[in-house]
KEBA-578220 format. One line per 8 residues: number of its first residue (from 1); their letters; for each residue x, y, z of N, C-alpha, C. Coordinates in pm, 1 decimal. Example, Ala and Ser with C-alpha at 12.3 -4.5 7.8 and 13.67 -1.06 7.14 Angstrom:
<nodes>
1 = as = 1319.0:-569.0:780.0:1230.0:-450.0:780.0:1320.0:-330.0:780.0; 1285.0:-225.0:708.0:1367.0:-106.0:714.0:1290.0:3.0:787.0
</nodes>
This chain:
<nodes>
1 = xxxxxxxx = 3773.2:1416.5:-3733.2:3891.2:1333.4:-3706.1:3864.5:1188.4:-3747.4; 3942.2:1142.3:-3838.2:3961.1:975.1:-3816.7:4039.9:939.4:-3724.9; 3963.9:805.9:-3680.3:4000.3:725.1:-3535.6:3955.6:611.2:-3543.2; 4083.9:492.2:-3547.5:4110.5:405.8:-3534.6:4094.6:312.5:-3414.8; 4035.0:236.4:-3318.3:4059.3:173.0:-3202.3:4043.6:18.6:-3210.4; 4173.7:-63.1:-3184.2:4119.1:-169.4:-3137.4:4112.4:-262.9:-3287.1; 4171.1:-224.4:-3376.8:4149.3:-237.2:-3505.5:4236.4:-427.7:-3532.7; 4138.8:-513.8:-3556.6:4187.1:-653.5:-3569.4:4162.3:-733.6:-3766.8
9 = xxxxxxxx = 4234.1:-763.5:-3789.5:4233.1:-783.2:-3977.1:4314.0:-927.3:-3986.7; 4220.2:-1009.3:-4042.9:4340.5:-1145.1:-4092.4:4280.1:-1159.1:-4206.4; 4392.5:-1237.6:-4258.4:4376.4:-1291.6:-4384.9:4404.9:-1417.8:-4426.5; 4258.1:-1491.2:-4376.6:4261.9:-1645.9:-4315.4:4312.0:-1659.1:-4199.3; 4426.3:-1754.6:-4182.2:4466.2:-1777.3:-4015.0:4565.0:-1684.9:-4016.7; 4586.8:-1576.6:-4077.0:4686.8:-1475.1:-4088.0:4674.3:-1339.2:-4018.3; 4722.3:-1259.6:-3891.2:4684.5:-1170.1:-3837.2:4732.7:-1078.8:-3899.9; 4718.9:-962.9:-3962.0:4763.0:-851.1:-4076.6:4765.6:-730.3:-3943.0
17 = xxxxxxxx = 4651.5:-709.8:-3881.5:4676.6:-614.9:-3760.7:4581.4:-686.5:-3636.6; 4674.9:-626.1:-3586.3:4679.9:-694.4:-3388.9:4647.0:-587.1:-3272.9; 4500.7:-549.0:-3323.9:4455.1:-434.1:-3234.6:4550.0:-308.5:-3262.7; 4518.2:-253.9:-3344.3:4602.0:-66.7:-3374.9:4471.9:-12.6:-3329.0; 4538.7:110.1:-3235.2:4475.8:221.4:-3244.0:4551.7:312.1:-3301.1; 4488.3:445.0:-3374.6:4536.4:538.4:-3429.0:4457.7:650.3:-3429.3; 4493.2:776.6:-3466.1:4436.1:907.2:-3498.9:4516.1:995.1:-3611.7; 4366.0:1030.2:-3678.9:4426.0:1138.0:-3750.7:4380.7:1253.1:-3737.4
25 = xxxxxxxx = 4408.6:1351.5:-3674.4:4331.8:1489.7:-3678.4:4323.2:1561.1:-3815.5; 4172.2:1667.2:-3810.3:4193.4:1702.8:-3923.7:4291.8:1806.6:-3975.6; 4292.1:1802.3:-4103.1:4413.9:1944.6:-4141.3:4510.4:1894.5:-4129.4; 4591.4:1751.7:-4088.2:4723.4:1744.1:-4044.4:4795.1:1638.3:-4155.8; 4936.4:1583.4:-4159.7:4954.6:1489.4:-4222.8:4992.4:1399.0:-4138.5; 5010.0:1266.7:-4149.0:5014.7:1174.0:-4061.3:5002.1:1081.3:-4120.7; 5221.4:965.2:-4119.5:5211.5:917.8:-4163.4:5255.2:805.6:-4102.1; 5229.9:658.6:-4164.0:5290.4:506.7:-4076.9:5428.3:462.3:-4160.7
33 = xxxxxxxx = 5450.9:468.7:-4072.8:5611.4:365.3:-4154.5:5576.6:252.5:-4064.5; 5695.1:145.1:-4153.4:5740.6:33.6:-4111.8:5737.9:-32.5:-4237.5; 5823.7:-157.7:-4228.0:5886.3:-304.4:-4366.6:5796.5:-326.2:-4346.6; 5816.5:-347.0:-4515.6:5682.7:-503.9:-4586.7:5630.2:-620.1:-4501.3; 5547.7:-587.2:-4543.8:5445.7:-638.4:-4439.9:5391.9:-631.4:-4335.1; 5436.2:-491.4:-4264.5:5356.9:-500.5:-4139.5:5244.9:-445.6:-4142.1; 5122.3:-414.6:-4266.7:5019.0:-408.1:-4240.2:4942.4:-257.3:-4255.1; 5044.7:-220.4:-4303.7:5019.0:-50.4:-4348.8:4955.2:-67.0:-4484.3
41 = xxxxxxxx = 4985.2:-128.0:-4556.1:4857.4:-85.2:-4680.4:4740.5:-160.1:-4607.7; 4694.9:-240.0:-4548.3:4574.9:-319.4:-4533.4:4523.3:-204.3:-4461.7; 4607.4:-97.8:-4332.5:4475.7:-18.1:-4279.3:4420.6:41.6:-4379.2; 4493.7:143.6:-4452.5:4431.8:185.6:-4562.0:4310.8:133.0:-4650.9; 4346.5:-11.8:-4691.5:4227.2:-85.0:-4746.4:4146.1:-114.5:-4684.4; 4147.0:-147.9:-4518.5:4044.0:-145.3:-4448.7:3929.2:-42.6:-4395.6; 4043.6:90.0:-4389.9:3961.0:255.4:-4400.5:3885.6:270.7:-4496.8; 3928.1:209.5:-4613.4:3866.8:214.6:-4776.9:3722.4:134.0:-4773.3
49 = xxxxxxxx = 3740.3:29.8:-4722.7:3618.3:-77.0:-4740.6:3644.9:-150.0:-4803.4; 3788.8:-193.2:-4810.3:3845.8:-280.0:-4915.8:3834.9:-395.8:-4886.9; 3883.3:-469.9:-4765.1:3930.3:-514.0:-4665.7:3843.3:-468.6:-4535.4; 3776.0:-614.8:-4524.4:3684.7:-642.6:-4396.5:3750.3:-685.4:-4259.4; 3712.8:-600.1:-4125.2:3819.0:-617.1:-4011.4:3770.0:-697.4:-3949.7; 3777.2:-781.8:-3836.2:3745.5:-912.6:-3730.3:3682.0:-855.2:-3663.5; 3738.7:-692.4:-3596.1:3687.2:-666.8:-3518.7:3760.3:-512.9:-3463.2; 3678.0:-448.6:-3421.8:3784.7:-306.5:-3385.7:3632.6:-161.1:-3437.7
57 = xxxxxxxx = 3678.7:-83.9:-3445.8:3631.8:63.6:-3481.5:3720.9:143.6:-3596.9; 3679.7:174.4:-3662.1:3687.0:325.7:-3762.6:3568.8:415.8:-3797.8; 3571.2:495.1:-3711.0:3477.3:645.1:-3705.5:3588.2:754.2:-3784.1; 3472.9:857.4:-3841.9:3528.4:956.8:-3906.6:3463.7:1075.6:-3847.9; 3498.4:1214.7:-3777.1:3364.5:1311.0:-3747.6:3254.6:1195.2:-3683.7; 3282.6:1101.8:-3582.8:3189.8:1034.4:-3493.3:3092.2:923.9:-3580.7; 3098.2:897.2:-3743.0:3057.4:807.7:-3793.6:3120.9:670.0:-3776.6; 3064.6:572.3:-3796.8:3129.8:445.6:-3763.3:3142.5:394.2:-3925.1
65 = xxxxxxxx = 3270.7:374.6:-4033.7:3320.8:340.9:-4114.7:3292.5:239.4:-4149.3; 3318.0:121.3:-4048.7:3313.0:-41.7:-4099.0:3181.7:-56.0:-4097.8; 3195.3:-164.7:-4202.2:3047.6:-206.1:-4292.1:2997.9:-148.7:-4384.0; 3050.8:-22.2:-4398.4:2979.9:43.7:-4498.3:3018.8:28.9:-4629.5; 2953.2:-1.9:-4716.8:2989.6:-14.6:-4885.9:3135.3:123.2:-4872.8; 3188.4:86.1:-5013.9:3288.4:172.3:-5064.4:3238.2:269.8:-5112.5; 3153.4:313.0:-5179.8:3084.5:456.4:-5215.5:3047.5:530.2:-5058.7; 2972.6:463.2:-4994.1:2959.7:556.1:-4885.5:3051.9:607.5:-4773.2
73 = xxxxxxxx = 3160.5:496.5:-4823.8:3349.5:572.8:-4732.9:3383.6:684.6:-4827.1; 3322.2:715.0:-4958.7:3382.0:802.0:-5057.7:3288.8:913.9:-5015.9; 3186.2:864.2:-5043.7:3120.6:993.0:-4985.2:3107.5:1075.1:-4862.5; 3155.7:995.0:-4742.7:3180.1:1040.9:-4613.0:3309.8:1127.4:-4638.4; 3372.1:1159.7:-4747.5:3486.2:1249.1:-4764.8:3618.8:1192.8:-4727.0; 3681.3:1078.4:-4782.0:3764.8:940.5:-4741.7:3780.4:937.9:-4913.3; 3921.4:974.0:-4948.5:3940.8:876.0:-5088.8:4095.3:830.1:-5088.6; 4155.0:750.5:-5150.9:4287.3:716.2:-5114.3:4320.9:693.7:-5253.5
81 = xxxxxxxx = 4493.6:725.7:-5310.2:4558.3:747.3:-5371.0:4668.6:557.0:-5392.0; 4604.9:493.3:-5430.0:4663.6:327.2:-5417.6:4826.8:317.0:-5454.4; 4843.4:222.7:-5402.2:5005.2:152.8:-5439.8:5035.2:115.0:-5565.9; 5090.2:149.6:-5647.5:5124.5:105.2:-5777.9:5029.1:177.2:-5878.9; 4995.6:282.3:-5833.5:4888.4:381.2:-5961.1:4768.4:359.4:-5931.2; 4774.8:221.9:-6028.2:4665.0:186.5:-6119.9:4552.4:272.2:-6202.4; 4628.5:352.6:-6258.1:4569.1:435.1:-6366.7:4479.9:349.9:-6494.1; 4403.5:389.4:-6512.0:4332.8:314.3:-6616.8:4379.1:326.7:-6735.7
89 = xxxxxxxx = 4423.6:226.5:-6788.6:4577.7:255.0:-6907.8:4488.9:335.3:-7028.7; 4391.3:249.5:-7078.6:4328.7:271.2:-7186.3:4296.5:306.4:-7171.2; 4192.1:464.1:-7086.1:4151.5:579.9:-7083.2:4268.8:712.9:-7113.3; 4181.1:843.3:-7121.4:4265.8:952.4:-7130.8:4299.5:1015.9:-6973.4; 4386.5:1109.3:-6952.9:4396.9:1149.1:-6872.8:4291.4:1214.5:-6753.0; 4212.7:1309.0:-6905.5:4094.6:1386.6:-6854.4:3969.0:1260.5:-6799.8; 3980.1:1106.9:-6860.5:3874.6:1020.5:-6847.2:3918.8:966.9:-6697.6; 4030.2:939.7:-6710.1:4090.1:911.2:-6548.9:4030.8:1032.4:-6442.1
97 = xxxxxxxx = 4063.8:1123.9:-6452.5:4012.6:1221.7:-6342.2:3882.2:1219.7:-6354.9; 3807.4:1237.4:-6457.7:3665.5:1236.0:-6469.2:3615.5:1115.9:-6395.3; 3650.8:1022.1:-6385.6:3599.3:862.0:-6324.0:3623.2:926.1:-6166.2; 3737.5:969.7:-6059.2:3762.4:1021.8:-5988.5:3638.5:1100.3:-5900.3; 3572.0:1187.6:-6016.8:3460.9:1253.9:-6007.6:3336.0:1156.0:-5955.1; 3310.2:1063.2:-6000.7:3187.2:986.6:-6070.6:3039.0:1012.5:-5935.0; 3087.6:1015.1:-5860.0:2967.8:993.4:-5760.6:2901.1:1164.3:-5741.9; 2964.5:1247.1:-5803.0:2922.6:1387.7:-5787.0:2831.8:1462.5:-5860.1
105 = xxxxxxxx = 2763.3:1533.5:-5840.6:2687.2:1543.4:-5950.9:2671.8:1719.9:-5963.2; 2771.1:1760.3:-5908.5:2835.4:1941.0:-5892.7:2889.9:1931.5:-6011.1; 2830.2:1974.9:-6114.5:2905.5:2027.9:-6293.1:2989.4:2135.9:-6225.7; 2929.5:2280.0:-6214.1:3045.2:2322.6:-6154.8:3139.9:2342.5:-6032.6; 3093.7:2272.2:-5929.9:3213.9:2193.7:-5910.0:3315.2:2097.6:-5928.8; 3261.0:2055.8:-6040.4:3347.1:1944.1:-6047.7:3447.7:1995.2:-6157.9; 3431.8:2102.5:-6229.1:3491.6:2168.1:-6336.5:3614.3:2280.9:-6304.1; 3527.1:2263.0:-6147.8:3635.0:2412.1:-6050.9:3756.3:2314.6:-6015.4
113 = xxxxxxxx = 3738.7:2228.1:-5930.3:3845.4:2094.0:-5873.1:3943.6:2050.6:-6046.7; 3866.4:2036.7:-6155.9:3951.0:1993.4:-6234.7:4109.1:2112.3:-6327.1; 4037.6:2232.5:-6252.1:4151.4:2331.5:-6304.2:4222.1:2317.2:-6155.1; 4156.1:2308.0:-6038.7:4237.3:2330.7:-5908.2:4404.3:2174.2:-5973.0; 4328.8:2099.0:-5953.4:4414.2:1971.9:-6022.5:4495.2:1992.5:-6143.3; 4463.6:2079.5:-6210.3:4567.5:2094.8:-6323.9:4675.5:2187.0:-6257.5; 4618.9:2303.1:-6169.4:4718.8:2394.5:-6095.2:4827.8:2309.0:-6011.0; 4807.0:2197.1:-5967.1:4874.0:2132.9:-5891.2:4983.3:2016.4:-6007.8
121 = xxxxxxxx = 4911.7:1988.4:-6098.1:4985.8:1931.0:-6248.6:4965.2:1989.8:-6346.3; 5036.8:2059.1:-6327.2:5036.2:2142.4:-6515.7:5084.5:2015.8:-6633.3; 5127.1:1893.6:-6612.9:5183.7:1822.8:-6696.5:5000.3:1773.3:-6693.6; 4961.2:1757.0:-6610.9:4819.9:1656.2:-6658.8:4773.2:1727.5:-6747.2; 4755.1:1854.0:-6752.9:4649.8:1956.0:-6861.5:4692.8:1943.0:-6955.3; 4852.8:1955.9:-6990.9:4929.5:1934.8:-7108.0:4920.7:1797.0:-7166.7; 4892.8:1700.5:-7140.8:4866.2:1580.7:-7203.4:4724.5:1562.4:-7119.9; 4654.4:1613.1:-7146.1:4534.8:1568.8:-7075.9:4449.3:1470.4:-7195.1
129 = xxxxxxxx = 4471.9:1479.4:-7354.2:4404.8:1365.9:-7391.1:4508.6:1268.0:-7467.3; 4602.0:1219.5:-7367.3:4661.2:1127.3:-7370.6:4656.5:989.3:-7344.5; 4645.9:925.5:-7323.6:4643.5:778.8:-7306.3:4714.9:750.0:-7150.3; 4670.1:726.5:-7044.7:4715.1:739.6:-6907.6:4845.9:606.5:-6903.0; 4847.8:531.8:-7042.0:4906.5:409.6:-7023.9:5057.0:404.3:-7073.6; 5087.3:554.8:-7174.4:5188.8:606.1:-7229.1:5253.5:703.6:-7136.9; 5185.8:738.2:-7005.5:5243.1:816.4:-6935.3:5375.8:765.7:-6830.3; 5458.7:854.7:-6806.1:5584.2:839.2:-6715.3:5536.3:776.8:-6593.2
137 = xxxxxxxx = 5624.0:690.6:-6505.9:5556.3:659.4:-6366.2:5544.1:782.6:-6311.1; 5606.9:876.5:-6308.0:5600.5:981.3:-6237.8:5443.2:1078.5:-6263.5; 5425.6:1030.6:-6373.6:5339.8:1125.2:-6412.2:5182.1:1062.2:-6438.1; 5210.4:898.3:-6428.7:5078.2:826.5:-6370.4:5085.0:863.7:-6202.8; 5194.1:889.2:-6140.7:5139.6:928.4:-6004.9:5066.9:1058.0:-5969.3; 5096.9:1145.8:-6032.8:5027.1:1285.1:-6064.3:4905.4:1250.4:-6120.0; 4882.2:1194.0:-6174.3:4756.6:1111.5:-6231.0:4645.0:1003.6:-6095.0; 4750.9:946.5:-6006.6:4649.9:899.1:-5949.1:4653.4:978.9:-5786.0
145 = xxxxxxxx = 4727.4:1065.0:-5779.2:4692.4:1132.3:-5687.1:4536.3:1260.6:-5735.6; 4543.0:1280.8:-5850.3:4447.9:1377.6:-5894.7:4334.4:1310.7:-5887.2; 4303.0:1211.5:-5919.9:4201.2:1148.0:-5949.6:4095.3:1148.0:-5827.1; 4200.0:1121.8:-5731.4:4161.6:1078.4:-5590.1:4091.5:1244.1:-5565.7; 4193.5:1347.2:-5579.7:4132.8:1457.8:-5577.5:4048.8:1497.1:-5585.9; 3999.5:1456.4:-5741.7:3851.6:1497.9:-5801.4:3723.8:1441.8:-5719.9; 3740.0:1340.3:-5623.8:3619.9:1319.2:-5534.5:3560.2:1408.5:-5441.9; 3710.7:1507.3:-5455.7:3669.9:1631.7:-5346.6:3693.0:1585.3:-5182.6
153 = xxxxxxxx = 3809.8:1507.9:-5166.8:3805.0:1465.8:-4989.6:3858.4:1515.2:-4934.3; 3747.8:1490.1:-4764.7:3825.8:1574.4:-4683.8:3983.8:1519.0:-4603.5; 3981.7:1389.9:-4639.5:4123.4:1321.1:-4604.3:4102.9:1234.0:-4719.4; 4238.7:1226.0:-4744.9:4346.1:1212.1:-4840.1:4446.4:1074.9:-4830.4; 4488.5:913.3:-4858.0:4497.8:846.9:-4782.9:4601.0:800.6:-4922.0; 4763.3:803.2:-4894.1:4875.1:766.4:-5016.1:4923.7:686.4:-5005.2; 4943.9:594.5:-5053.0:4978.0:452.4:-5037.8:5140.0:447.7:-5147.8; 5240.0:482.0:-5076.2:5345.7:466.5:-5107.9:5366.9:512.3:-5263.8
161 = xxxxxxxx = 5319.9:664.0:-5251.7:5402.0:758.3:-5382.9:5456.8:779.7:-5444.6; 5571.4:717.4:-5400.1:5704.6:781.0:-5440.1:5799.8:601.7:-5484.1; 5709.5:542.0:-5495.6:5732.4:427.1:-5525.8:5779.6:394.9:-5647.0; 5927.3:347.3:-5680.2:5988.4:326.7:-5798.3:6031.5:496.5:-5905.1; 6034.6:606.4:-5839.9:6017.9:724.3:-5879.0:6142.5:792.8:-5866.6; 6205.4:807.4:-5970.8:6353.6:935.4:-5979.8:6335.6:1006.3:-5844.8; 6418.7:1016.4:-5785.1:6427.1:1122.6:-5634.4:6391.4:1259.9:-5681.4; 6456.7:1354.6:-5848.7:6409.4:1446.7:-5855.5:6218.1:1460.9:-5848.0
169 = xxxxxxxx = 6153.3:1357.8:-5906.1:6022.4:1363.4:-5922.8:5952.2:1321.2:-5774.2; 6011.1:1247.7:-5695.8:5988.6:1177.7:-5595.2:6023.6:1378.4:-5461.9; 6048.3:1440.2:-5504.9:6045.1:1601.1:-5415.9:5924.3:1657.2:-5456.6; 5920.7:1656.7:-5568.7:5828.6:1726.7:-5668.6:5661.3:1679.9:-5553.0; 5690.0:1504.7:-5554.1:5545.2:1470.0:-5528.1:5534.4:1533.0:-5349.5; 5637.1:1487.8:-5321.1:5635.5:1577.3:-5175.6:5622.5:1691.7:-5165.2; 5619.9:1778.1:-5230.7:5585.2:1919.0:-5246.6:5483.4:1921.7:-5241.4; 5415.9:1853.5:-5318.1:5251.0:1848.6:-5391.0:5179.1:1824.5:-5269.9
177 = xxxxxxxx = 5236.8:1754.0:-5174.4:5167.2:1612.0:-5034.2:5189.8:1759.5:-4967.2; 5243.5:1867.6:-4907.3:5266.8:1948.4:-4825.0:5145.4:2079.3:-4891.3; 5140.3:2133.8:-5066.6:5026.8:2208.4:-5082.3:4908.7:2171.8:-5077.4; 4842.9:2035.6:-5104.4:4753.2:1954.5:-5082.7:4694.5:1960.0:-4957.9; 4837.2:1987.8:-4842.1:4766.3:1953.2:-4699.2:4710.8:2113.7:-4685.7; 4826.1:2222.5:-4718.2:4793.8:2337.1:-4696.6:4639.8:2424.8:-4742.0; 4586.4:2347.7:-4863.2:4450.2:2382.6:-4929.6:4349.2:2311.1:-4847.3; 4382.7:2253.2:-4718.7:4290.2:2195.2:-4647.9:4235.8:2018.5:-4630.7
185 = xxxxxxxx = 4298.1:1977.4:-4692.6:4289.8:1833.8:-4703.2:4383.0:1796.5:-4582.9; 4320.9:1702.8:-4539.4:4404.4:1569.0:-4429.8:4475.8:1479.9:-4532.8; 4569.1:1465.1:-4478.3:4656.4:1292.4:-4548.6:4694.7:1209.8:-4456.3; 4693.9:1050.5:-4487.8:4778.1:996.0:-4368.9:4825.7:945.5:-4485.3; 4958.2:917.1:-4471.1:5033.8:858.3:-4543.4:5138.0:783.5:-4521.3; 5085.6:630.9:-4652.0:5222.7:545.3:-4645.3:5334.4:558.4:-4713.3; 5459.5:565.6:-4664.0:5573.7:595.7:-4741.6:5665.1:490.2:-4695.0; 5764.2:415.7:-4793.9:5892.1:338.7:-4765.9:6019.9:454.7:-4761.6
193 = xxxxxxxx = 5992.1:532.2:-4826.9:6100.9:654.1:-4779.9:6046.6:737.2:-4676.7; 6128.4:678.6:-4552.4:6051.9:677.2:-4389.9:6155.6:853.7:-4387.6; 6247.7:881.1:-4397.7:6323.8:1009.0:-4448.3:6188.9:1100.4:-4474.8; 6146.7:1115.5:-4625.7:6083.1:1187.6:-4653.1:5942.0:1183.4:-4641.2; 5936.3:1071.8:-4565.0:5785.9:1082.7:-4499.1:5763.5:1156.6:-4372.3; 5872.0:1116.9:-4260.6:5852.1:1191.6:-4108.8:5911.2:1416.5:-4146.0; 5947.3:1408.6:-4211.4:5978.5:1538.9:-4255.1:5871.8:1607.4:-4253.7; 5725.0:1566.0:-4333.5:5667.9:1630.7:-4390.1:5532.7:1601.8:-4251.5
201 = xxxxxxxx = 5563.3:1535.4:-4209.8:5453.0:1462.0:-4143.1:5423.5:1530.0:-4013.5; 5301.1:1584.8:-3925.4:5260.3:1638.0:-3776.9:5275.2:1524.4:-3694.9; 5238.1:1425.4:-3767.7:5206.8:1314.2:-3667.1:5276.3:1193.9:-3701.8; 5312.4:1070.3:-3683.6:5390.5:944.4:-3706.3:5360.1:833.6:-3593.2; 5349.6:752.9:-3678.1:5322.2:636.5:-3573.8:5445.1:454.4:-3646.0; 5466.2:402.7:-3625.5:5532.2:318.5:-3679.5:5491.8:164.4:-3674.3; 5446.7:100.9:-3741.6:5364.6:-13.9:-3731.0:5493.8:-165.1:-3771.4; 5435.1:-283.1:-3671.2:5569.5:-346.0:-3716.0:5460.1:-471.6:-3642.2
209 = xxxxxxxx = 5471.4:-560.4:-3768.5:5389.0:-673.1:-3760.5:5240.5:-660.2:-3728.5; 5196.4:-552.2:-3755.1:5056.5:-540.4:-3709.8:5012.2:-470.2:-3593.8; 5100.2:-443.8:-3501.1:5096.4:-359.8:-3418.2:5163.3:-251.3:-3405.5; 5110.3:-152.4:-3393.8:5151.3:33.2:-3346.9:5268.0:26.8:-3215.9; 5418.7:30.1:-3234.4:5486.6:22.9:-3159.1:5579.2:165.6:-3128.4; 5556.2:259.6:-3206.1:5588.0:400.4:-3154.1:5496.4:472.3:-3208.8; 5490.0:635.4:-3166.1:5438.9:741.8:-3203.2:5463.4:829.6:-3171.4; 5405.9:961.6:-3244.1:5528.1:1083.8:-3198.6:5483.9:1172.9:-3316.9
217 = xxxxxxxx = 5584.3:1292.6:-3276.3:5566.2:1395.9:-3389.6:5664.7:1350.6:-3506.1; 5694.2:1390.7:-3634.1:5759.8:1352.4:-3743.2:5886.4:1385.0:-3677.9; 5892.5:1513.0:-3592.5:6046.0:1591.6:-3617.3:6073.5:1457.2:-3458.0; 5983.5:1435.5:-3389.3:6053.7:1356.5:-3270.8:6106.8:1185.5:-3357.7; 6010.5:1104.0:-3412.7:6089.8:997.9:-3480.7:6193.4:1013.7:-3556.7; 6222.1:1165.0:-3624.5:6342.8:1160.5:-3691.5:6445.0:1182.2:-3598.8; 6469.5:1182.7:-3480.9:6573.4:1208.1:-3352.4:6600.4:1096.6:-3305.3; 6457.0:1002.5:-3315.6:6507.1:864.2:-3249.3:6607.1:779.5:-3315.1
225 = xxxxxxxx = 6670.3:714.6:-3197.9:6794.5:655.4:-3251.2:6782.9:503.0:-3266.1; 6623.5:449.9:-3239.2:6623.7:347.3:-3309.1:6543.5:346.3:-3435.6; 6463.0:445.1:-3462.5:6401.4:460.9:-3590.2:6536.4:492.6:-3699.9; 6585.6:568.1:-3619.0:6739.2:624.5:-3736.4:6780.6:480.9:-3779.1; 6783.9:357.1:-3739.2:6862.8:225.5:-3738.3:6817.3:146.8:-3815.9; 6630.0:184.9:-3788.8:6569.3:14.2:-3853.1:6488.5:122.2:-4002.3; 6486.3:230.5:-4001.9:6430.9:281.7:-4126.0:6492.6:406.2:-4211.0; 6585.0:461.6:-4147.8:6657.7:562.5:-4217.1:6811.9:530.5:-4252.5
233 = xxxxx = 6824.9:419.4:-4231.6:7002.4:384.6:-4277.5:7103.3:458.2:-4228.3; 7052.8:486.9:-4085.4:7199.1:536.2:-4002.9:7250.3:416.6:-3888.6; 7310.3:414.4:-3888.8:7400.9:253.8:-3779.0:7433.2:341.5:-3644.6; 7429.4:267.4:-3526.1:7482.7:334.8:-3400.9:7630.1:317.5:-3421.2; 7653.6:416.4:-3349.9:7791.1:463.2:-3340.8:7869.6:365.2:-3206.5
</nodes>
């Protein structure tokens, strides 16, 4: 399980989070909503080792997270899927996933995961020595969700997917986020389409200025009638 307690982050005299606790059990999806800025990509970057906390806990399976270099959050089975791609333009597809790989040193495993990843994108195999920089947004996201893949983790961490993405392709990736979980991977995930995030999601928590101000199952925040107000675009009656 990842577990969050007590979790404090600024940026300068800037409080980004204000003591969150959280959980993710394993096997499950579990995701944060809330508007820009309240601090949902920074946990992520802070789970990552991106982003150094003031003060607080992140254990994984009873390890303690903070402090540790970024290779050894990768290797503790922790990889995350970033905001805006960032696919490596000027590489190929297959060089992108291969980098994904890098800390492994399983040939065949790492050869087994790269057909598992094509099963999940048949478009990556089909342009696999393409140029990652000529690719569709849709299909750099298939690209940087795979990548993340190829590290082999046991949680899975998406940083707003479906970001700038046709709604038909934007199902597609939600499909992918639901077989992904089913092959055994954890996700927690950030989504601005708070709709098709609590749908898919076991768990939900809602973050707003830095602090964790609801939680619940996906199907219970989609009932609430103030989540319906401030993130799904329904008005009280």
């Amino acid at each position: 399980m990842l577990k969050i307690e007590n979790l404090h982050v600024s940026y300068g005299g800037i409080k980004a989070l204000r003591g969150i606790s959280l959980e993710v059990p394993d096997g499950k999806i579990v995701t944060l909503i809330g508007a820009n800025g309240a601090g949902k990509s920074t946990t992520l970057r802070t789970i990552s080792g991106l982003v150094k906390a003031d003060s607080g806990s992140i254990t994984y399976d009873g390890q303690e997270l903070l402090g540790k270099p970024i290779n050894k959050i990768l290797e503790a089975g922790i990889a995350q899927s970033p905001e805006g791609r960032r696919v490596f333009a000027n590489l190929t597809v297959l060089e992108n996933l291969k980098i994904g790989a890098y800390l492994r040193k399983d040939k065949d495993g790492i050869e087994k995961d790269l057909k598992w990843v094509y099963e999940l994108f048949p478009r990556l195999e089909e342009r696999s020595w393409q140029l990652a920089g000529t690719l569709s947004g849709g299909e750099q996201q298939m690209l940087a969700v795979g990548r993340a893949l190829m590290s082999r983790p046991k949680v899975l961490m998406m940083d707003e997917p479906s970001l700038g993405l046709a709604p038909l392709v934007v199902q597609g990736i939600f499909d992918i986020i639901r077989t992904i979980n089913k092959e055994g991977v954890t996700v927690l995930l950030i989504e601005q389409n708070a709709n098709m995030a609590l749908k898919v999601a076991d768990l939900a928590y809602v973050l707003e200025t830095g602090t964790i101000t609801k939680f619940g199952t996906g199907a219970e925040l989609l009932a609430d009638e103030s989540i319906k107000e401030a993130y799904l675009g329904k008005s009280k009656k």
